[in-house]
C-alpha positions in Angstrom: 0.0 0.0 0.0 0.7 3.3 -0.9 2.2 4.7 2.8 0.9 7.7 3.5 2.6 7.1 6.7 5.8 8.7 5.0 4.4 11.5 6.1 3.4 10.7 9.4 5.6 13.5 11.1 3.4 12.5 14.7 4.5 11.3 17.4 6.1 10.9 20.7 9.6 11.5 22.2 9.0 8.8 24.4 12.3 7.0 23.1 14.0 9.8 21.4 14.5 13.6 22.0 11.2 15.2 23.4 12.0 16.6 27.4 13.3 13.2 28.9 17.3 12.2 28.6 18.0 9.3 27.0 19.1 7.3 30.1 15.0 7.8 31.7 12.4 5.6 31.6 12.2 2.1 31.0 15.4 0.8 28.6 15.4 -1.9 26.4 16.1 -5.8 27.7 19.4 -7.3 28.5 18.7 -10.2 26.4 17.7 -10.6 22.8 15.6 -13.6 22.9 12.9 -11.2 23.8 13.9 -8.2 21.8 10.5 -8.7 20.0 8.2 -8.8 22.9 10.3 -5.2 23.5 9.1 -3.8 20.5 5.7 -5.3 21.0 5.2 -3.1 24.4 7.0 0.3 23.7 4.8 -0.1 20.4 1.6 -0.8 22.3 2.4 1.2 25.2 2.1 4.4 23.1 -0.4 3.3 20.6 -2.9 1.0 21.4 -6.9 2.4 21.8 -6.8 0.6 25.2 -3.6 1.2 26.5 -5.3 2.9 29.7 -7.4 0.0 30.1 -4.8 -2.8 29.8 -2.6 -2.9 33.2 0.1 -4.7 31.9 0.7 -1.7 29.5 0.4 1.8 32.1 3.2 3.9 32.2 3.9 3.3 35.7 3.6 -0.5 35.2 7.3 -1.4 36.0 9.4 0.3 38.4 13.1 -0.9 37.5 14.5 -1.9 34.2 14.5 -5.5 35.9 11.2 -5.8 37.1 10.2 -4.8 33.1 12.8 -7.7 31.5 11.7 -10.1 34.0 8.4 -9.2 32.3 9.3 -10.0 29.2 10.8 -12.9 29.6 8.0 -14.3 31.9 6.4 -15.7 27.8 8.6 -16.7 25.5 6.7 -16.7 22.5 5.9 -13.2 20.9 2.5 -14.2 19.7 1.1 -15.2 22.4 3.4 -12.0 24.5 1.2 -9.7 21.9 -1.9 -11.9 22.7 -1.4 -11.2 26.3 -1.4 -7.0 25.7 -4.4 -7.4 24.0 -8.1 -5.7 26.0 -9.8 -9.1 26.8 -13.6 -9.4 25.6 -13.5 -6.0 23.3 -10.5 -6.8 20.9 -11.2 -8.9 17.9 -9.2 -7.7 15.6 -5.6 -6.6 16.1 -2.9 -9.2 15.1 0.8 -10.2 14.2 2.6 -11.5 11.9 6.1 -13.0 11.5 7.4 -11.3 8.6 6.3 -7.3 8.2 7.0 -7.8 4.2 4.1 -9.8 3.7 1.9 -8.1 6.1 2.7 -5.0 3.9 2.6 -6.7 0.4 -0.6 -8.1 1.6 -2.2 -4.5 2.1 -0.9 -3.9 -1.0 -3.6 -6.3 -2.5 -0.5 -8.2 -3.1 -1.0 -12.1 -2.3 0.5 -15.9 -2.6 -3.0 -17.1 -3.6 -4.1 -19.3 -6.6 -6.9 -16.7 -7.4 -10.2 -18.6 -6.1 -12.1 -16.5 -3.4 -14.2 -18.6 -1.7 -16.4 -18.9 1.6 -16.3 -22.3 4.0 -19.3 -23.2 6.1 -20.0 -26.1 8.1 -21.8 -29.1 6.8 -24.9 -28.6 9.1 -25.2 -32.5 9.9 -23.9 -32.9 13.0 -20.3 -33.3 12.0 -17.2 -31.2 12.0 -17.5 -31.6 7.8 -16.9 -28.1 5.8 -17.5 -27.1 2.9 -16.4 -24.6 0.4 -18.1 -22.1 -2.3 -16.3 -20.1 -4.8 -17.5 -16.3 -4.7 -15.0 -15.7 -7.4 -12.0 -15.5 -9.9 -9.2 -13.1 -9.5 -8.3 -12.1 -13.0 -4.8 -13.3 -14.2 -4.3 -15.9 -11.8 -3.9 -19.7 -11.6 -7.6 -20.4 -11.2 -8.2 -18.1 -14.2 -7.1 -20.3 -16.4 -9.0 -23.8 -14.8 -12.1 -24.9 -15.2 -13.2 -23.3 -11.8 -15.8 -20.5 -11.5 -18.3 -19.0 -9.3 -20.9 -20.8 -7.8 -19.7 -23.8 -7.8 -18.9 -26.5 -4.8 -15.8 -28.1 -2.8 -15.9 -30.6 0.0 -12.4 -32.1 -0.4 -8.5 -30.9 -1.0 -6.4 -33.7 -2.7 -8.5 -36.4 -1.9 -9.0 -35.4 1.8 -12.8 -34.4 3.1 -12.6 -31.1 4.3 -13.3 -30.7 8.2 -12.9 -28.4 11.2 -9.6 -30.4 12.4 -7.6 -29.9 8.5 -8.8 -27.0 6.5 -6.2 -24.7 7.8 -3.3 -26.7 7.0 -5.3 -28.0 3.7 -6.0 -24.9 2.1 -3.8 -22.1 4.1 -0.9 -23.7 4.7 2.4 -23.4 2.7 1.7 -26.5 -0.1 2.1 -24.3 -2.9 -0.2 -26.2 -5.2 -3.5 -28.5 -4.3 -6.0 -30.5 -5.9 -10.1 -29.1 -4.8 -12.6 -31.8 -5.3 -15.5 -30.4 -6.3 -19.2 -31.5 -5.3 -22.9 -30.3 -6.6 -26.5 -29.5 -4.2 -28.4 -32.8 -4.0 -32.1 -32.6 -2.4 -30.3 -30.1 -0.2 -27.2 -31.8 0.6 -23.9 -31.3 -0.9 -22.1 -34.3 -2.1 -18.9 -35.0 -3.9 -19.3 -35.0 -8.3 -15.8 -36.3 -9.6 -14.4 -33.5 -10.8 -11.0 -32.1 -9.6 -9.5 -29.1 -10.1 -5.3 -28.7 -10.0 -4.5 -25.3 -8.6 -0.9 -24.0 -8.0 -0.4 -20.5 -5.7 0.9 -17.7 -7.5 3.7 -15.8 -5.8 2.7 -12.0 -5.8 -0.6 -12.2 -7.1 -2.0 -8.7 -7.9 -5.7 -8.0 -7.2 -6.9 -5.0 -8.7 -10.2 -4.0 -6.2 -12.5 -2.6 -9.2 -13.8 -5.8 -10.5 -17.3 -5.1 -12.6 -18.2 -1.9 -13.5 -22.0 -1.7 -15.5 -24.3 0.5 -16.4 -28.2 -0.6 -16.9 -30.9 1.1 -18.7 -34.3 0.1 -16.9 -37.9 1.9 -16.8 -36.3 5.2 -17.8 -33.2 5.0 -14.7 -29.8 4.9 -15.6 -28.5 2.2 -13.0 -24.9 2.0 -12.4 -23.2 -1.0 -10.5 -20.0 -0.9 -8.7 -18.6 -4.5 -7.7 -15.2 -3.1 -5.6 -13.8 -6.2 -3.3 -11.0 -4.2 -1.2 -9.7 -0.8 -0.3 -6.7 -1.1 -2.1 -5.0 2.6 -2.3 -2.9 1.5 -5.3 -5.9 0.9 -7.3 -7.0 4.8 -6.2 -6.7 5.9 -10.1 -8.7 2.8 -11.2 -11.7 3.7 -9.2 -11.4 6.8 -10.3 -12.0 5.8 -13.8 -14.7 3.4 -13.2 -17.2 6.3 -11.6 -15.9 8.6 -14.9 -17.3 5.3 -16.5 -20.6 5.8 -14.6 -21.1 9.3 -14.7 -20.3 9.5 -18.7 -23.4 7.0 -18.4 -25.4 9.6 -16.8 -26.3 6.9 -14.1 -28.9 8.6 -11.9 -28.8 5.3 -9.0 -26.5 3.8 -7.8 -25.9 -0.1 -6.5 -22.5 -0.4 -4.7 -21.5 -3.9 -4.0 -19.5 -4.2 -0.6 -20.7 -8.3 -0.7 -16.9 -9.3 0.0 -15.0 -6.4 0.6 -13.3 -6.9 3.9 -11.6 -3.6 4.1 -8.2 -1.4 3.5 -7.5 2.0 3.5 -9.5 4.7 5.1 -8.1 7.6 2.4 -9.6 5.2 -0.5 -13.3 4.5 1.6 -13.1 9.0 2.1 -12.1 8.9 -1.8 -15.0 6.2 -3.0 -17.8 8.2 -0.1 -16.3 11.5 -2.2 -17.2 9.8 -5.8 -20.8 8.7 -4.6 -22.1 12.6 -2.4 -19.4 15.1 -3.9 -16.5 16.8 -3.5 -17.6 19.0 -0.8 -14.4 20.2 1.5 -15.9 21.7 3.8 -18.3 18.5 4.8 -17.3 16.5 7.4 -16.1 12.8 6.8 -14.7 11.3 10.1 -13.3 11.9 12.9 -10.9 9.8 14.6 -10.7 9.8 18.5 -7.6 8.2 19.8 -6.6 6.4 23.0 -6.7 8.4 26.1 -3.5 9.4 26.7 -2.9 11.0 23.0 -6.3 12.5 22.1 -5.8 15.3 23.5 -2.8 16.4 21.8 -4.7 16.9 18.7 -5.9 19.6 17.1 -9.5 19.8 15.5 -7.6 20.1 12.2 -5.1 17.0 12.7 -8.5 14.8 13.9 -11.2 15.3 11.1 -11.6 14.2 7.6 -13.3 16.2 5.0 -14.6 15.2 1.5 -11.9 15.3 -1.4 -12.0 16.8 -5.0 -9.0 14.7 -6.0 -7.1 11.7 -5.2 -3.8 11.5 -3.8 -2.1 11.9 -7.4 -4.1 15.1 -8.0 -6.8 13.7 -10.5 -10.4 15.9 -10.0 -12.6 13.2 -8.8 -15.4 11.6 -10.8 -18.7 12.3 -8.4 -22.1 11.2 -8.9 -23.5 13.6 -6.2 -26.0 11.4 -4.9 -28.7 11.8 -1.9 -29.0 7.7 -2.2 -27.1 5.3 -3.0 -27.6 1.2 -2.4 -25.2 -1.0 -1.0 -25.1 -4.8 -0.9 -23.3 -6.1 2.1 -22.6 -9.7 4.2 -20.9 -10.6 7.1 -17.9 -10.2 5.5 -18.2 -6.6 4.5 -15.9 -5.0 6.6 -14.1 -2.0 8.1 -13.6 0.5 5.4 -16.7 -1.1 3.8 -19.0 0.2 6.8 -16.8 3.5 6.9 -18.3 4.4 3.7 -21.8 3.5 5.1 -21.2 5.2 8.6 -19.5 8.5 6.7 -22.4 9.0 4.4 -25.0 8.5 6.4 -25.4 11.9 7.9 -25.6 13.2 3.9 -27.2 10.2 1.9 -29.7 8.3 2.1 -28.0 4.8 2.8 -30.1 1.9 1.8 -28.2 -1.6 2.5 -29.3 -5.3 0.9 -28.1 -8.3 2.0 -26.9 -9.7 5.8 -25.4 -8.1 8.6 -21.9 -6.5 8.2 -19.0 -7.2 10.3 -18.9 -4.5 12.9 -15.1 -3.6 12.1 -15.3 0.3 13.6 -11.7 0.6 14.6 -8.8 1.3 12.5 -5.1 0.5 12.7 -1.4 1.2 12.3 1.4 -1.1 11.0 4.4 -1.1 13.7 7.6 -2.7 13.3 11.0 -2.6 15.2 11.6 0.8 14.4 11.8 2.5 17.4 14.1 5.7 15.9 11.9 6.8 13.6 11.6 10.8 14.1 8.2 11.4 15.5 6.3 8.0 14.3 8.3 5.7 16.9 7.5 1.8 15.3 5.0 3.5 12.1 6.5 1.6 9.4 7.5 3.4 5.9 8.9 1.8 3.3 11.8 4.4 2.8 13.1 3.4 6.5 13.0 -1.0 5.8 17.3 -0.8 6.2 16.6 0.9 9.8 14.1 -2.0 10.7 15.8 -4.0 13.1 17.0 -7.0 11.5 16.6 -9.4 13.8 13.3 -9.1 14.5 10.7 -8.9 11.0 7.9 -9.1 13.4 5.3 -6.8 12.2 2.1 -5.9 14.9 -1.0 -4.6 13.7 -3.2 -3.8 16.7 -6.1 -1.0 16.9 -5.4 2.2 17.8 -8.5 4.4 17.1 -12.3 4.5 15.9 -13.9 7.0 13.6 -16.4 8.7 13.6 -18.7 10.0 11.5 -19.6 14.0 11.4 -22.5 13.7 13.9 -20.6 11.5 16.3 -21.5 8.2 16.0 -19.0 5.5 15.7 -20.8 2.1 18.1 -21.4 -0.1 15.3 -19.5 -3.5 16.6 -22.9 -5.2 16.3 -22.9 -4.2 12.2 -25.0 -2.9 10.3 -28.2 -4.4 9.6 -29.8 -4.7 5.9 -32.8 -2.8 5.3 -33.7 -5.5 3.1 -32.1 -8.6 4.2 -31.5 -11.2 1.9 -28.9 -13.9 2.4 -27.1 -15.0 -1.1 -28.9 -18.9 -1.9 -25.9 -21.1 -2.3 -28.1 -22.9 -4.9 -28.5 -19.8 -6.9 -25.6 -17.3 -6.3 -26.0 -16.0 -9.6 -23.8 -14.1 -12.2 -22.0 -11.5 -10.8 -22.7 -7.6 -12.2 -25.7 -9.2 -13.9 -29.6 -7.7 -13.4 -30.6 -10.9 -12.6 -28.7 -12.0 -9.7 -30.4 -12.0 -6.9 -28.9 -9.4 -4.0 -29.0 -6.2 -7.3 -32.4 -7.7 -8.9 -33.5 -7.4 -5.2 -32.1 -4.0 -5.2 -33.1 -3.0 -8.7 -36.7 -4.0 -8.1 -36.8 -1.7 -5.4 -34.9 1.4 -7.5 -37.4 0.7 -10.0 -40.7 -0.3 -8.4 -41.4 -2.6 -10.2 -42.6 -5.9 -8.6 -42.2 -8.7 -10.4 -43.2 -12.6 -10.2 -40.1 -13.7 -9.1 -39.9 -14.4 -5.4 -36.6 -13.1 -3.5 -35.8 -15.9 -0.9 -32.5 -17.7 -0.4 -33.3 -21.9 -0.1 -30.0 -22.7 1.1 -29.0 -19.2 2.9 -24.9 -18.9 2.8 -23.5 -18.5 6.0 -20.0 -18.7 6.4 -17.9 -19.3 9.3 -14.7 -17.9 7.5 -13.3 -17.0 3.7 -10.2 -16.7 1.8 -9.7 -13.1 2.3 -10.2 -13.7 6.3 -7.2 -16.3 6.5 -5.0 -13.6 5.0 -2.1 -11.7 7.1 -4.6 -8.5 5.9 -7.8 -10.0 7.7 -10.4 -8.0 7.8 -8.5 -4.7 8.7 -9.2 -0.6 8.2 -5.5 1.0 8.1 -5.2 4.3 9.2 -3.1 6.1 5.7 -3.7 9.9 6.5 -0.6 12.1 6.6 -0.7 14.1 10.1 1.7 16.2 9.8 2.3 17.2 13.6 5.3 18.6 15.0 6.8 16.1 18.0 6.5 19.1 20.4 3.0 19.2 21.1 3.9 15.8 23.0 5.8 16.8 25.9 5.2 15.9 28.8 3.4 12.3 27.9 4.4 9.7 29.9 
């Protein structure tokens, strides 16, 4: 991803200059067998949303440089050291990951992945069985090129029935090719058909975010559709283009389709909310409200969002200026997916079709052993990778603020719930970007009023306990990309 953390001039003399000598505070460890769990508390002690609330983490927690490595050293392993910082019961989301390079490729909409996208649910019989759906294709990928394609049903990798106990290590773990073993819907039960499908995992698979962009002409609207499956700022430019598609179509509604999009970069969700209401500057976007100990030393300017007239590469934006806009969503729309709904909704009328969304409000930082960095101690930017410490390419990604929108409101951990729900019908998914699949015919009937025959209910209702994107190092994440530009001074005196 684009780092707009290069500019992230913020924060905190904590371990360099600010009013404290070098020799205060707590130093690092005498040993470097925990040298990660090090980074993993300075970073946490300064950034995380509930460092106040997290005892292990206060500022006055250890009183010697002892009684702080004895600390350390009391858990060996840094995940579950991380694990252990983490706000019990209200933290679902922050993470870790071994290797900060594919953390950071992987925000990148960069991926090892042999291009299927697909949801797992349980078998529903009393066993630990699973089973698989494909949602869909990445272009240019492995898959791409198979016989494979939405719609279409799994219940075993090379020869193996899938099941709670193996999936992970099945179809997540580091064989670079496997074999799916495909199945078909009989009198409501899925069993195996005979055909296999030989994938292999692509090394840096690219995924650009705009998948379908259409246009439809029905009872005298002009109905545009959006299909965009992840916040991906590189793809910024693309989006761009696909609502100058749209508006050259004089589309006058619009369906977006969040259905898999598990999140990304806030900038992109203020650019997409920008292309949808208008490039209004003076509006309101978010807000974001950081932990306790930090807020404060914020301006108004340095905390709030507006609406932008261009993107980050200084292209005018494409805007449809719209008091309404539809948006199809599932469990697994996420993060920056219900920014866009949350941001809007004090300015459009936001109507949602489909299931419940995630309830992914907060948003985060990347932070890596970096603790030099002027004014972003542990922020990592790709100009400063020789400075990372190089014997430690753990990379944490925990929460470190919430946003909220221009009147406030930012307590949506519960999701959002669908004005019209309807669950996608695992018999009938449907073509993508096409009138007749079921979650836009459901939401072009009501754009159009008119009612026909057809009856909108899902027979076998999808409900997935996981999906492809999910197992990623990205997860379901909202990363915080916003240059603040604030001089280290204004932190004095934080302890």
């Amino acid at each position: 991803m684009k780092k707009y953390a290069l500019a992230l001039v913020v924060f905190l003399f904590l371990y360099i200059s600010c009013s404290k000598n070098d020799d205060d505070g707590i130093q690092g460890p005498g040993t470097p067998s925990v040298s990660t769990q090090d980074f993993m508390w300075k970073a946490m002690n300064i950034w995380y949303f509930w460092q106040s609330d997290v005892e292990n983490l206060a500022d006055d927690r250890f009183a010697t440089n002892e009684e702080y490595t004895t600390f350390l050293e009391s858990e060996e392993d840094p995940a579950a050291f991380f694990n252990g910082q983490l706000r019990f019961g209200e933290d679902r989301f922050s993470f870790f990951n071994e290797d900060y390079k594919e953390l950071t490729e992987n925000l990148s909409g960069i991926s090892r992945s042999n291009g299927v996208e697909f949801g797992l649910f349980f078998a529903g019989d009393g066993s630990d069985n699973i089973f698989g759906y494909v949602r869909y294709i990445i272009a240019n990928s492995d898959a791409s090129n198979k016989d494979i394609s939405r719609g279409e049903l799994f219940s075993g990798v090379d020869g193996q029935t899938l099941t709670e106990g193996n999936y992970r290590d099945l179809l997540f773990g580091d064989n670079a090719s496997y074999t799916l073993n495909m199945a078909d819907i009989q009198d409501g039960n899925v069993v195996p058909n005979g055909k296999n499908v030989a994938l292999t995992k692509q090394d840096g698979l690219v995924e650009n975010p705009v998948f379908i962009t259409e246009a439809f002409e029905l009872n005298g609207r002009t109905i545009g559709y959006l299909m965009y499956n992840g916040f991906t700022n590189e793809f910024d430019e693309n989006l761009n283009a696909a609502f100058g598609q749209l508006k050259s179509a004089g589309v006058t509604d619009l369906v977006l389709d969040f259905r898999y999009n598990s999140g990304g970069s806030v900038n992109s969700s203020r650019l997409l909310s920008s292309m949808v209401y208008g490039t209004n500057t003076n509006d309101v976007y978010i807000r974001q409200r950081w932990n306790d100990k930090l807020q404060g030393q914020f301006s108004e300017e340095n905390l709030v969002d507006f609406f932008a007239d261009q993107t980050s590469e200084g292209s005018p934006l494409n805007t449809l200026n719209l008091s309404e806009v539809y948006i199809i969503t599932t469990n697994s729309s996420a993060s920056a997916s219900e920014l866009v709904i949350n941001g809007l909704n004090p300015y459009v009328n936001v109507i949602k079709v489909g299931d419940t969304t995630r309830g992914k409000n907060e948003f985060s930082l990347t932070l890596v052993d970096d603790p030099d960095r002027d004014g972003a101690p542990f922020v990592y930017s790709p100009s400063r990778e020789n400075q990372i410490n190089p014997d430690n390419q753990w990379a944490i990604q925990p929460l470190v603020g919430r946003n909220e929108n221009s009147v406030g409101f930012s307590d949506y951990t519960a999701g959002f719930a669908p004005d019209i729900l309807l669950s996608e019908d695992l018999e009938n998914l449907g073509v993508l970007g096409d009138p007749s699949e079921p979650l836009l015919a459901r939401a072009i009937e009501e754009i159009t009023g008119i009612v026909g025959k057809r009856e909108f209910r899902a027979k076998m209702p999808v409900k997935p306990f996981t999906d492809s994107k999910k197992q990623r190092p990205i997860g379901d994440n909202m990363i915080l990309d916003k240059p603040l530009n604030l001089s280290p001074a204004v932190f004095k005196g934080i302890n």
